[in-house]
Structure formats: structure tokens, C-alpha cells
mmCIF file of the N, C-alpha and C atoms, coordinates in Angstrom:
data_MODEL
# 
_entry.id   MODEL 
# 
loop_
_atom_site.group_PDB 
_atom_site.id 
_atom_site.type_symbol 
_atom_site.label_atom_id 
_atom_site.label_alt_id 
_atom_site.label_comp_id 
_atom_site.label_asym_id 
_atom_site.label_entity_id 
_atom_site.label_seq_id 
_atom_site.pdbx_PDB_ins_code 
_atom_site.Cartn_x 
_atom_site.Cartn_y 
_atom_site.Cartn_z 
_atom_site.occupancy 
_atom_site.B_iso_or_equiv 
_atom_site.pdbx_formal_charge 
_atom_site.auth_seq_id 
_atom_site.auth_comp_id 
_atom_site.auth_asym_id 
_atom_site.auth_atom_id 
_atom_site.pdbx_PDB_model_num 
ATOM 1   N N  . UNK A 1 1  ? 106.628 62.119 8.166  1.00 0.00 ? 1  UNK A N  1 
ATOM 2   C CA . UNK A 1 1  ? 106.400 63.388 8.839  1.00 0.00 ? 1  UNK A CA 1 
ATOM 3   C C  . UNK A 1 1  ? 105.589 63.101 10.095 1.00 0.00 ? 1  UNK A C  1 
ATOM 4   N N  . UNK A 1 2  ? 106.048 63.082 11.347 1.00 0.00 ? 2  UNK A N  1 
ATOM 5   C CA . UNK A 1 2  ? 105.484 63.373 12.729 1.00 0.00 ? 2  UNK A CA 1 
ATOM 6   C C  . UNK A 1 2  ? 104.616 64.320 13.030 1.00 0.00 ? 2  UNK A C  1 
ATOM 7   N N  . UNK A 1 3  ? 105.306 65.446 12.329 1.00 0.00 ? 3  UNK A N  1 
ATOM 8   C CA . UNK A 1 3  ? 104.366 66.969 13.037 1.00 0.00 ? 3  UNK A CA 1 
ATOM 9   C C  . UNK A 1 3  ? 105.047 67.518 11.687 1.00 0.00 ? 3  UNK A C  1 
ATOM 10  N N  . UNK A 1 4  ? 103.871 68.701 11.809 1.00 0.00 ? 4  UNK A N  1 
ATOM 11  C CA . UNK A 1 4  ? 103.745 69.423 10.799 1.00 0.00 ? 4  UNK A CA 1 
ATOM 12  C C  . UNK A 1 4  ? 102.575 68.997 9.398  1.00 0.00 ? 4  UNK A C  1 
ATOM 13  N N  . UNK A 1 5  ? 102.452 68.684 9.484  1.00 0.00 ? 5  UNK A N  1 
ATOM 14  C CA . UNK A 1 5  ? 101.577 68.715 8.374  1.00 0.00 ? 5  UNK A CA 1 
ATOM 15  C C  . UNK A 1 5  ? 100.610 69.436 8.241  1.00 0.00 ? 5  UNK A C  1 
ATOM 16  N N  . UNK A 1 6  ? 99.916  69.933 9.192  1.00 0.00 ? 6  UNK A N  1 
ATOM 17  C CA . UNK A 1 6  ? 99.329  71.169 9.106  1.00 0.00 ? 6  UNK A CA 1 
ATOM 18  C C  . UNK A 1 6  ? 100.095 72.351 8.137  1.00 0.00 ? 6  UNK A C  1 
ATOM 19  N N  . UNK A 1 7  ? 100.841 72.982 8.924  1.00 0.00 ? 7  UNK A N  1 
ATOM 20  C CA . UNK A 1 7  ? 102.107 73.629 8.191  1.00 0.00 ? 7  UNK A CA 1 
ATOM 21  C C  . UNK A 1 7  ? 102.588 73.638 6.559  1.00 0.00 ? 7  UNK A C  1 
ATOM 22  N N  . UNK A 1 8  ? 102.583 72.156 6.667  1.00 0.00 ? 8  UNK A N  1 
ATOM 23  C CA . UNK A 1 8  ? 103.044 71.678 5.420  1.00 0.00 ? 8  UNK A CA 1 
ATOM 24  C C  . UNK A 1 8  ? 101.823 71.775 4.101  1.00 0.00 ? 8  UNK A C  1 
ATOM 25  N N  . UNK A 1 9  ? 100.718 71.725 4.492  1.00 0.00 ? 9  UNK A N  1 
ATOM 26  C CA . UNK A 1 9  ? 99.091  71.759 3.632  1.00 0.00 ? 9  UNK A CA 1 
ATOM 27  C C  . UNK A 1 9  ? 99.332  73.612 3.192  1.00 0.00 ? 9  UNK A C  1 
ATOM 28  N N  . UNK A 1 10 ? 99.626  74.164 4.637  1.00 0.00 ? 10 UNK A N  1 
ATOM 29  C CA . UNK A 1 10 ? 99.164  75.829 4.560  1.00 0.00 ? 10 UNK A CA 1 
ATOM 30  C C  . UNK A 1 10 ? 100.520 75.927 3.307  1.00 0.00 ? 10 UNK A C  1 
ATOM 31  N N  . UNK A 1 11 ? 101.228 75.644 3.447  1.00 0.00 ? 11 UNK A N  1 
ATOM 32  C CA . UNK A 1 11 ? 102.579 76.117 2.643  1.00 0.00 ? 11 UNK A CA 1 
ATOM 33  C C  . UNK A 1 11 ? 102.389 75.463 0.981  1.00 0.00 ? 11 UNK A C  1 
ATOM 34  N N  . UNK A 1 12 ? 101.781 73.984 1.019  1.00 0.00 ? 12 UNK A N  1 
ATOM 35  C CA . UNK A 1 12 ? 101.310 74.229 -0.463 1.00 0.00 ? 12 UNK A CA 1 
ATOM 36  C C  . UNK A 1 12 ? 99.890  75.235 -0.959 1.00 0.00 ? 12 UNK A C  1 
ATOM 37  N N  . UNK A 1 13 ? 99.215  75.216 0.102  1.00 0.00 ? 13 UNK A N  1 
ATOM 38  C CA . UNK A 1 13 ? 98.459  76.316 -0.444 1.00 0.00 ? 13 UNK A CA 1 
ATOM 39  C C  . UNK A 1 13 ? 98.574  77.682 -0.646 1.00 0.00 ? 13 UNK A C  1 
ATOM 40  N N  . UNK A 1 14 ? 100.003 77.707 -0.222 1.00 0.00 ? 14 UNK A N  1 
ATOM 41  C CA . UNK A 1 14 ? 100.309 79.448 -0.493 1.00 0.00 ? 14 UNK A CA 1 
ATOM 42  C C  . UNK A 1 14 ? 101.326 79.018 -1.790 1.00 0.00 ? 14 UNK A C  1 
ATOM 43  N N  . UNK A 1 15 ? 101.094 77.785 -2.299 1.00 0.00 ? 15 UNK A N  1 
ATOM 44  C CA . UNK A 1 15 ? 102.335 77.780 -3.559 1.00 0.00 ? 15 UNK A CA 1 
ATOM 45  C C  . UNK A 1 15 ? 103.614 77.739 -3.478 1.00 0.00 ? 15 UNK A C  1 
ATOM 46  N N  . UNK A 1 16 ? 104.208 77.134 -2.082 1.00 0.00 ? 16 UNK A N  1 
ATOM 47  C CA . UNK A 1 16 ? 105.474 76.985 -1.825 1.00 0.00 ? 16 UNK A CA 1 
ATOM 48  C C  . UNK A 1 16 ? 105.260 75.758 -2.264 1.00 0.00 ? 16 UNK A C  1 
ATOM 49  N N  . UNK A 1 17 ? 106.776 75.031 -2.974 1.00 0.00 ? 17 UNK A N  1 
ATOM 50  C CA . UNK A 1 17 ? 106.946 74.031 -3.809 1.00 0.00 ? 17 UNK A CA 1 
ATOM 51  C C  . UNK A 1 17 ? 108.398 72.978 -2.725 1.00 0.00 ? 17 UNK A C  1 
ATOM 52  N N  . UNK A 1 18 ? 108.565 73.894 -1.688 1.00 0.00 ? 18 UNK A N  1 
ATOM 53  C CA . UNK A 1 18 ? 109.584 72.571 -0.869 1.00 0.00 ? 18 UNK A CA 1 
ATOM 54  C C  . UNK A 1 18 ? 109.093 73.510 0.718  1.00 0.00 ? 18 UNK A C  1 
ATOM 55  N N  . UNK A 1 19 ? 109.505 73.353 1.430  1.00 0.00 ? 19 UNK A N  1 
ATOM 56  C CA . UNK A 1 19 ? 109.705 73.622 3.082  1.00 0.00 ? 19 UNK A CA 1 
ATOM 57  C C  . UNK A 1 19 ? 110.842 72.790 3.912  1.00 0.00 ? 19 UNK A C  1 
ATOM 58  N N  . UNK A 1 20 ? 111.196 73.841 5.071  1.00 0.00 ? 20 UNK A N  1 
ATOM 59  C CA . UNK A 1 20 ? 112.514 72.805 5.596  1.00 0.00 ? 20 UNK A CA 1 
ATOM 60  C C  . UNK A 1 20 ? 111.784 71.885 6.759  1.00 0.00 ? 20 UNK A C  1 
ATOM 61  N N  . UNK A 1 21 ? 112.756 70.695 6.798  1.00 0.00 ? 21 UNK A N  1 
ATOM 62  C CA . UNK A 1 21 ? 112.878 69.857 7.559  1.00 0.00 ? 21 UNK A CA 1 
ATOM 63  C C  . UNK A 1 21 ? 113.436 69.882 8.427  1.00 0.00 ? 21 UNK A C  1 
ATOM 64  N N  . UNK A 1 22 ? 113.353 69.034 9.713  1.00 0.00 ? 22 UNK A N  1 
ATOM 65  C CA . UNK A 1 22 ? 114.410 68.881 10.821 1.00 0.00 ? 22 UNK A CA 1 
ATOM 66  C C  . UNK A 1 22 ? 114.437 67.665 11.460 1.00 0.00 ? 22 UNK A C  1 
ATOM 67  N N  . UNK A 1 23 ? 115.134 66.956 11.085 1.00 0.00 ? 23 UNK A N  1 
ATOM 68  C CA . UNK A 1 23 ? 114.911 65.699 12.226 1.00 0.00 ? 23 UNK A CA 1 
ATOM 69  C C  . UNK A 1 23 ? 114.501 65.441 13.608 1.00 0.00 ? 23 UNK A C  1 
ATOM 70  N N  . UNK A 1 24 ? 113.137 64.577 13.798 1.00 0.00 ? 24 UNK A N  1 
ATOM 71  C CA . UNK A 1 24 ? 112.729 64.866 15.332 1.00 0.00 ? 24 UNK A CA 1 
ATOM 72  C C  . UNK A 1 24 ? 113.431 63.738 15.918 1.00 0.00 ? 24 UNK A C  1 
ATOM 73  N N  . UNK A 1 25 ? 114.068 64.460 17.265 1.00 0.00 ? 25 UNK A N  1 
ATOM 74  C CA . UNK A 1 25 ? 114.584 63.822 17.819 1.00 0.00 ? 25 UNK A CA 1 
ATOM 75  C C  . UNK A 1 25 ? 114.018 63.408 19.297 1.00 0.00 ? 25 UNK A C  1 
ATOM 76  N N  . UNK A 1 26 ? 112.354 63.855 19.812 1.00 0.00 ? 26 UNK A N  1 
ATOM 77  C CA . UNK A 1 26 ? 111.881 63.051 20.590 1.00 0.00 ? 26 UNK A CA 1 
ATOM 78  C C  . UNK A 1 26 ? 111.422 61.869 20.572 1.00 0.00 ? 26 UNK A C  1 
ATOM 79  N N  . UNK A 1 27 ? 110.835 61.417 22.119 1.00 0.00 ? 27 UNK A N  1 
ATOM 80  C CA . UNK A 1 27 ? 110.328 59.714 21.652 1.00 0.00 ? 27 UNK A CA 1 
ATOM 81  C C  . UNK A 1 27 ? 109.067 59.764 21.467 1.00 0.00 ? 27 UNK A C  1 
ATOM 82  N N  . UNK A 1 28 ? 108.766 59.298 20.231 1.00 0.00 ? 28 UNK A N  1 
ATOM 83  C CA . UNK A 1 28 ? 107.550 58.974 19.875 1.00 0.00 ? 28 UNK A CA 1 
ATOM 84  C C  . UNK A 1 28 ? 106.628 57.682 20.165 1.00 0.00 ? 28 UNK A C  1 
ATOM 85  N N  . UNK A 1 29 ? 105.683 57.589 20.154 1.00 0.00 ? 29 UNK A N  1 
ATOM 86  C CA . UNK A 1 29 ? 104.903 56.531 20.776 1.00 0.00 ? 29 UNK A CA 1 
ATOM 87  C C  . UNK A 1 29 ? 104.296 55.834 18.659 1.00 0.00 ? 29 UNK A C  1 
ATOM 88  N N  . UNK A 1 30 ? 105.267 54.852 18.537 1.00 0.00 ? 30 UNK A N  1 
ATOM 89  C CA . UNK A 1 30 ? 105.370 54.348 17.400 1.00 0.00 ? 30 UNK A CA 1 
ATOM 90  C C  . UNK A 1 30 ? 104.296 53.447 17.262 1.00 0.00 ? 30 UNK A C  1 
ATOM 91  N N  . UNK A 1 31 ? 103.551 52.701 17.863 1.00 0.00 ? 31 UNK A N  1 
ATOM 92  C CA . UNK A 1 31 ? 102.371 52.352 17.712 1.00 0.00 ? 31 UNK A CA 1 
ATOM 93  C C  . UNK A 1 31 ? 101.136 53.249 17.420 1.00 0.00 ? 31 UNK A C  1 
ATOM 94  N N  . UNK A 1 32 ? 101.274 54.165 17.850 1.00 0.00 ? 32 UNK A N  1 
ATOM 95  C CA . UNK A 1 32 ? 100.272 55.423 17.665 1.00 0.00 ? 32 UNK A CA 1 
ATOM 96  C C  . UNK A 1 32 ? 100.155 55.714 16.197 1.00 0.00 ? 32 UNK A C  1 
ATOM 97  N N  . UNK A 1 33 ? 101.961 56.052 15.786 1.00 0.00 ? 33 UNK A N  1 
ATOM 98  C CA . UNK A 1 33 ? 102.161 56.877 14.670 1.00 0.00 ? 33 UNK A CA 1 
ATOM 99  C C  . UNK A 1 33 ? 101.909 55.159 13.566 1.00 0.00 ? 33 UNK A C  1 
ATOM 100 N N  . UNK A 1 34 ? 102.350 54.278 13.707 1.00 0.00 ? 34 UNK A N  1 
ATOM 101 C CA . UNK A 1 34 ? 101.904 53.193 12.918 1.00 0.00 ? 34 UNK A CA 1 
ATOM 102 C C  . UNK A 1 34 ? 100.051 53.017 12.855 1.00 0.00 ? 34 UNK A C  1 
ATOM 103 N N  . UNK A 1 35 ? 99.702  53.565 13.610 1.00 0.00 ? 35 UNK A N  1 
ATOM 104 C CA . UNK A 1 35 ? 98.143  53.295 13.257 1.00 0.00 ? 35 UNK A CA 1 
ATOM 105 C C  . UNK A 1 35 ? 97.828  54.505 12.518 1.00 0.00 ? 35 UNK A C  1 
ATOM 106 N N  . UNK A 1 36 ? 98.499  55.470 12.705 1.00 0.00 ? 36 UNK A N  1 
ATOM 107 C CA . UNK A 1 36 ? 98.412  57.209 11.864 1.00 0.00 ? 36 UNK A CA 1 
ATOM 108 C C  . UNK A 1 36 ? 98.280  56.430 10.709 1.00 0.00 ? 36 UNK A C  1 
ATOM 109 N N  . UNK A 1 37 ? 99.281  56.150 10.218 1.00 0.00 ? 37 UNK A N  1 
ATOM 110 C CA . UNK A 1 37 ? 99.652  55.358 8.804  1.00 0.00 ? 37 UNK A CA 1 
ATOM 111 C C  . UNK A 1 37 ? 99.208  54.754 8.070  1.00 0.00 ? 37 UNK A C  1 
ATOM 112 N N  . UNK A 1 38 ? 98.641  53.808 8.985  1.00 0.00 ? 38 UNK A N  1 
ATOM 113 C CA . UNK A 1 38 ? 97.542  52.845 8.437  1.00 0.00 ? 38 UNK A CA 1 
ATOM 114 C C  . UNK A 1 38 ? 96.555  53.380 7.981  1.00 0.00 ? 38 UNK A C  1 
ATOM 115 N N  . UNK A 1 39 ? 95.385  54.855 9.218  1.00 0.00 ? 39 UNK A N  1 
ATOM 116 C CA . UNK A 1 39 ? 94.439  55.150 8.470  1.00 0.00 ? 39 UNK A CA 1 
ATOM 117 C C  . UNK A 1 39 ? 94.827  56.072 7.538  1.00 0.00 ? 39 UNK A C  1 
ATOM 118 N N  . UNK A 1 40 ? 96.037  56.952 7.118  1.00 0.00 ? 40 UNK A N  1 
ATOM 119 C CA . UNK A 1 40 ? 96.332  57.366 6.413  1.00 0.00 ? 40 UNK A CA 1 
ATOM 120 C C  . UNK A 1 40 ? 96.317  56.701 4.455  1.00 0.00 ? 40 UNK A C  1 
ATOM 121 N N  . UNK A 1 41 ? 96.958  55.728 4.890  1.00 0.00 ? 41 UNK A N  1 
ATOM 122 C CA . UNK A 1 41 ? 96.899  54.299 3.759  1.00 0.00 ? 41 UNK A CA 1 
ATOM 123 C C  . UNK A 1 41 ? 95.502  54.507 3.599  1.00 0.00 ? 41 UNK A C  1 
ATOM 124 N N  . UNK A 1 42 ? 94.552  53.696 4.430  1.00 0.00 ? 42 UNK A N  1 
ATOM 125 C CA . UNK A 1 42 ? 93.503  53.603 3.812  1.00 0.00 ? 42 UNK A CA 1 
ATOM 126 C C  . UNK A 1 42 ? 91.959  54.480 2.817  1.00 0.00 ? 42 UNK A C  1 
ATOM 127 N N  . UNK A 1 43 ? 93.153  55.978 3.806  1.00 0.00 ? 43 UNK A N  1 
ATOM 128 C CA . UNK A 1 43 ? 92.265  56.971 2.671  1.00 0.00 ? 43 UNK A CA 1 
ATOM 129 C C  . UNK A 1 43 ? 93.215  57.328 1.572  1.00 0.00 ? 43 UNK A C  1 
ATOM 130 N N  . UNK A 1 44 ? 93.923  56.917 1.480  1.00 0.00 ? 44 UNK A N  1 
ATOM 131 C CA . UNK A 1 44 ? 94.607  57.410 0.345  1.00 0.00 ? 44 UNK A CA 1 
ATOM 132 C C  . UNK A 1 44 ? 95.400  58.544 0.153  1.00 0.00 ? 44 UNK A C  1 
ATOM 133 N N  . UNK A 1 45 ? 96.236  59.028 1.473  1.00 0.00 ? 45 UNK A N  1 
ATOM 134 C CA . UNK A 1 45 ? 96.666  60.164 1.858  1.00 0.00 ? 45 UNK A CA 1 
ATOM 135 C C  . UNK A 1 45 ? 98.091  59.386 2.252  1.00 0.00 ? 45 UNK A C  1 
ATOM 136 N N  . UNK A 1 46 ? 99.247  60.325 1.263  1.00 0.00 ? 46 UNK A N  1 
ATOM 137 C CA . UNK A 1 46 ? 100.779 59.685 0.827  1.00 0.00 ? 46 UNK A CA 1 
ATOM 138 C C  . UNK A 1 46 ? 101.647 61.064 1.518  1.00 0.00 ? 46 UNK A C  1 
ATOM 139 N N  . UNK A 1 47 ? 100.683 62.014 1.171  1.00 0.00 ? 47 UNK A N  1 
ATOM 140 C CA . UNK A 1 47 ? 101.823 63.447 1.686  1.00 0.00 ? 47 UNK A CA 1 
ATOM 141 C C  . UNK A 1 47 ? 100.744 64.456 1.912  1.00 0.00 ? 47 UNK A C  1 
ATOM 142 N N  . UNK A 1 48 ? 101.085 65.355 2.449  1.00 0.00 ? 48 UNK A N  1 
ATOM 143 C CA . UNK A 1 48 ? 100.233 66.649 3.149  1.00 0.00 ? 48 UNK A CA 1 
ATOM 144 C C  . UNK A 1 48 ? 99.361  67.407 1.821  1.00 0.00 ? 48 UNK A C  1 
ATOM 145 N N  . UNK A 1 49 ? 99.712  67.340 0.338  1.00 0.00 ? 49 UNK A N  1 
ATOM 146 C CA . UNK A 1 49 ? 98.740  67.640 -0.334 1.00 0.00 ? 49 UNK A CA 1 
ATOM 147 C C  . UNK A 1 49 ? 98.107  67.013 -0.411 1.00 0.00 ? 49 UNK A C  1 
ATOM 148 N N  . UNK A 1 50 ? 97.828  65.818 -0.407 1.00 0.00 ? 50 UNK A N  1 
ATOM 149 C CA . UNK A 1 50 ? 96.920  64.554 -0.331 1.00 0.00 ? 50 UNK A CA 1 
ATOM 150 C C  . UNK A 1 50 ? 95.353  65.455 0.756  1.00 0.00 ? 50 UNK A C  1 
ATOM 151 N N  . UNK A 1 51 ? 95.977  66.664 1.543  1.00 0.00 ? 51 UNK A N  1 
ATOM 152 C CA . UNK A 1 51 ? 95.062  66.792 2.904  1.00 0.00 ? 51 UNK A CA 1 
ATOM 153 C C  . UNK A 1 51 ? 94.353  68.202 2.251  1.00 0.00 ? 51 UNK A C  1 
ATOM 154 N N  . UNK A 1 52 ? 94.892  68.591 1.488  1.00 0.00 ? 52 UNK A N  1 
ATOM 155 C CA . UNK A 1 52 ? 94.518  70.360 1.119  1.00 0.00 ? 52 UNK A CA 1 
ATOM 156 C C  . UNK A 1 52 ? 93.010  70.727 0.543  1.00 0.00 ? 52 UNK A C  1 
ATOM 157 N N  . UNK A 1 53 ? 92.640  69.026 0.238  1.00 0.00 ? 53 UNK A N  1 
ATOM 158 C CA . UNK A 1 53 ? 91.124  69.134 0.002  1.00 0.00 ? 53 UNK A CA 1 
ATOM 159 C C  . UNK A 1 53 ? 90.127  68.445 1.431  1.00 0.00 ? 53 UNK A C  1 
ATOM 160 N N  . UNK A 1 54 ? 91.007  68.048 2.201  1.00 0.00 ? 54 UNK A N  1 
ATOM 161 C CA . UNK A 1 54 ? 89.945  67.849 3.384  1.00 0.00 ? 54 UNK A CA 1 
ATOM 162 C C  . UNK A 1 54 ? 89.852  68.770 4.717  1.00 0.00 ? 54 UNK A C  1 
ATOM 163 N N  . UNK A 1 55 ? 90.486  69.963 4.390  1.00 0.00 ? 55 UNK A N  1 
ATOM 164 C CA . UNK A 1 55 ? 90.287  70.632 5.080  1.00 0.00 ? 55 UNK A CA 1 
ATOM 165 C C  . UNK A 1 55 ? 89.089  71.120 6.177  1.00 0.00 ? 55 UNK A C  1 
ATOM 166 N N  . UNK A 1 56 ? 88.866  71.095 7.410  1.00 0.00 ? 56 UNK A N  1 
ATOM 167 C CA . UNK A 1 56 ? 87.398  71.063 7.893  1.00 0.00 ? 56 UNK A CA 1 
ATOM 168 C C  . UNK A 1 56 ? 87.693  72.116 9.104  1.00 0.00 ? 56 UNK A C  1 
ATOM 169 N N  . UNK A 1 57 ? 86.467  72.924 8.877  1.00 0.00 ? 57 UNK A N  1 
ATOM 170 C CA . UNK A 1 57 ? 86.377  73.454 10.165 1.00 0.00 ? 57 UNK A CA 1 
ATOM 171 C C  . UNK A 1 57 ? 86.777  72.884 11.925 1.00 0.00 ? 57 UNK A C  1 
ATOM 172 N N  . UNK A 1 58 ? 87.438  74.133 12.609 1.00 0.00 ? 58 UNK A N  1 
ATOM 173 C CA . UNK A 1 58 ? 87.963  73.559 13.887 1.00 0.00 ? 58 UNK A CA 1 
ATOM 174 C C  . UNK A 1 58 ? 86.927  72.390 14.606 1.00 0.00 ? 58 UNK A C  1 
ATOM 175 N N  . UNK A 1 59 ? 85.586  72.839 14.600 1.00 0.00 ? 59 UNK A N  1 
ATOM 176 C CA . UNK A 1 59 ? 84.692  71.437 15.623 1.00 0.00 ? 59 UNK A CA 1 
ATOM 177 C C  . UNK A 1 59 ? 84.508  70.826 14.698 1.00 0.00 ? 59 UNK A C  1 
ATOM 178 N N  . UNK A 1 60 ? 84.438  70.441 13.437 1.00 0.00 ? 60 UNK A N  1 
ATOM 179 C CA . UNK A 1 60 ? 84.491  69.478 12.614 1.00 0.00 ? 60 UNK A CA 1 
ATOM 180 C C  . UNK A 1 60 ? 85.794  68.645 12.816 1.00 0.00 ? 60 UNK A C  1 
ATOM 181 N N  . UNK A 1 61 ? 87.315  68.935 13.364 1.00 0.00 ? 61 UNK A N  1 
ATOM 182 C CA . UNK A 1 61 ? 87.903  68.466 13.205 1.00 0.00 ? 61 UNK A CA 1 
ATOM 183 C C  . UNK A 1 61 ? 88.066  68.106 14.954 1.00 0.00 ? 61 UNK A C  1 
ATOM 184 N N  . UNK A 1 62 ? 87.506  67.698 15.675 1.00 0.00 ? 62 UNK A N  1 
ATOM 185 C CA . UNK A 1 62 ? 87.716  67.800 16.927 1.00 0.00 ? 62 UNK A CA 1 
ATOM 186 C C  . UNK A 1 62 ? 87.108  66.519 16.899 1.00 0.00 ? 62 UNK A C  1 
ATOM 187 N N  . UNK A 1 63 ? 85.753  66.193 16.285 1.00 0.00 ? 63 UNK A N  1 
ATOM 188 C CA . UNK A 1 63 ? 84.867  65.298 16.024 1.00 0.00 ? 63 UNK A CA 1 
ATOM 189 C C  . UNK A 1 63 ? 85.493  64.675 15.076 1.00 0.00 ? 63 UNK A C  1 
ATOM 190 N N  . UNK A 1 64 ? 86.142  64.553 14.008 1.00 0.00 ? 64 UNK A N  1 
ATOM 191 C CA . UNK A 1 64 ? 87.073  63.616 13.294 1.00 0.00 ? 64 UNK A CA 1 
ATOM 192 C C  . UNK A 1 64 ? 88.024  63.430 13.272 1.00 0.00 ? 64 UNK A C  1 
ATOM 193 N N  . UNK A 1 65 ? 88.486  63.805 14.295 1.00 0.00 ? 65 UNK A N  1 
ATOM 194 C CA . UNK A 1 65 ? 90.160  63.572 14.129 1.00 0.00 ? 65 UNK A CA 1 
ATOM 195 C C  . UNK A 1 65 ? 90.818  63.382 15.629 1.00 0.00 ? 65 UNK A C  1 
ATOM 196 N N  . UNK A 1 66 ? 90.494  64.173 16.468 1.00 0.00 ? 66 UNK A N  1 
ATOM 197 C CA . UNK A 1 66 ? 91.048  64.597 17.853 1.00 0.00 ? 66 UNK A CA 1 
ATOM 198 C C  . UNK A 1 66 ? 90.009  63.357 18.652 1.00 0.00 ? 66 UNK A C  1 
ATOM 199 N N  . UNK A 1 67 ? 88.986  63.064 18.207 1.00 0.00 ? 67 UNK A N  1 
ATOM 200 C CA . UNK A 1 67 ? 87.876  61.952 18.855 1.00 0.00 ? 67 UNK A CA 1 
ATOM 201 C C  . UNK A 1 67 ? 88.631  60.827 18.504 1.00 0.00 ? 67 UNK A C  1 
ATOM 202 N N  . UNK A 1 68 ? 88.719  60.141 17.054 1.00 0.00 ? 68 UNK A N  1 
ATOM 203 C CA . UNK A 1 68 ? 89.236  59.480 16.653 1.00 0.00 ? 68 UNK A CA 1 
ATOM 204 C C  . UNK A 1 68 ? 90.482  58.955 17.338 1.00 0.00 ? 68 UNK A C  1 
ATOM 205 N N  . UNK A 1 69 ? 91.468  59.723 17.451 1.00 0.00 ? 69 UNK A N  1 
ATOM 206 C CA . UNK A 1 69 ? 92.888  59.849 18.656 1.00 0.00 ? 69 UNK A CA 1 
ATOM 207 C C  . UNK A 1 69 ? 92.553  59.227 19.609 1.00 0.00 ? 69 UNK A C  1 
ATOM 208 N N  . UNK A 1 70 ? 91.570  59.950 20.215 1.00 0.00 ? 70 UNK A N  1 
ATOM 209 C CA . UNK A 1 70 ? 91.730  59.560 21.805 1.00 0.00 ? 70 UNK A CA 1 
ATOM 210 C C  . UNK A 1 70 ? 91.007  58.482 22.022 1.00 0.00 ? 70 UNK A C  1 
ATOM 211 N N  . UNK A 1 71 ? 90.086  57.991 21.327 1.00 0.00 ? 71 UNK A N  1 
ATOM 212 C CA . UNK A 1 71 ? 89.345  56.686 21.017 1.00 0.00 ? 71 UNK A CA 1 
ATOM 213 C C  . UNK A 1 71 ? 90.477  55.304 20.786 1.00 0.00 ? 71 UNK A C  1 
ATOM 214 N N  . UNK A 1 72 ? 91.843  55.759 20.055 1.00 0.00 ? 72 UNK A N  1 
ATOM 215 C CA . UNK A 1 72 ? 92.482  54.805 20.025 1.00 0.00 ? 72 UNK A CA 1 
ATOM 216 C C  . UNK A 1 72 ? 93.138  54.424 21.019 1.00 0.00 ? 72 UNK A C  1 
ATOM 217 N N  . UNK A 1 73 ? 93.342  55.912 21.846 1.00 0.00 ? 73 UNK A N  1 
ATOM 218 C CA . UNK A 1 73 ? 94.608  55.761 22.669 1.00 0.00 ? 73 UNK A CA 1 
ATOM 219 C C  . UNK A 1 73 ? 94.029  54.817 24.091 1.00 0.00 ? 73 UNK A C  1 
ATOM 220 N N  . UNK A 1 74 ? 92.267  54.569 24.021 1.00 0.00 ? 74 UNK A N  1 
ATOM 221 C CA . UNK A 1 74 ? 91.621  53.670 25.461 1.00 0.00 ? 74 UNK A CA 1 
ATOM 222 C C  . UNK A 1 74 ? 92.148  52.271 25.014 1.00 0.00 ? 74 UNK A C  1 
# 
């Protein structure tokens, strides 16, 4: 999953049990999304419920996540 996972967290928390897909067909910057992965791996996060307990406030997540990003991307 590229995008969505946001989406995908809100939809198991409303108790939806599938959601649709669509194949993305832009270009992605695959080194990026391979390091996604990696820190994904290392917390132990396989699919978007994996995320439904780390949910964090918007400047909490600006500071862990959106910092994090752009820290990789120098």
C-alpha cells in the first residue's frame, strides 16, 4: 500500500472488514517507499491495523513522522 493507509486505519476502526483497491499507476520514488518498509519492519507494522494503536495527534505527528520524511529525503 502506497497511499492510503490513513483511510485504511479509519475504516478498520469503523469495523469495515475489506476496502477497495486500485492500482497506482504513478511513479513512485522506490527508494523512499523501500526505506518506508524497512522502518515499518522494524516496528513491527505488516498492515494498517498494525497503526490503529499509534494513532497521535496532528503536531505529534508532524514531529514523528513528516520530520522523519524529510530528514531522509537530505
Amino acid at each position: 500500500m502506497t497511499d492510503g493507509h490513513t483511510r485504511a486505519v479509519a475504516a478498520h476502526l469503523a469495523g469495515w472488514d475489506s476496502v477497495p483497491v486500485y492500482w497506482d499507476e504513478d511513479d513512485l520514488d522506490m527508494c523512499a517507499y523501500a526505506m518506508d518498509i524497512k522502518w515499518c519492519d522494524e516496528e513491527g507494522i505488516h498492515s494498517p491495523i498494525d497503526l490503529a494503536w499509534r494513532i497521535v495527534p496532528h503536531k505529534d505527528y508532524e514531529q514523528l513522522w513528516r520530520k522523519r520524511c524529510m530528514e531522509m529525503a537530505l
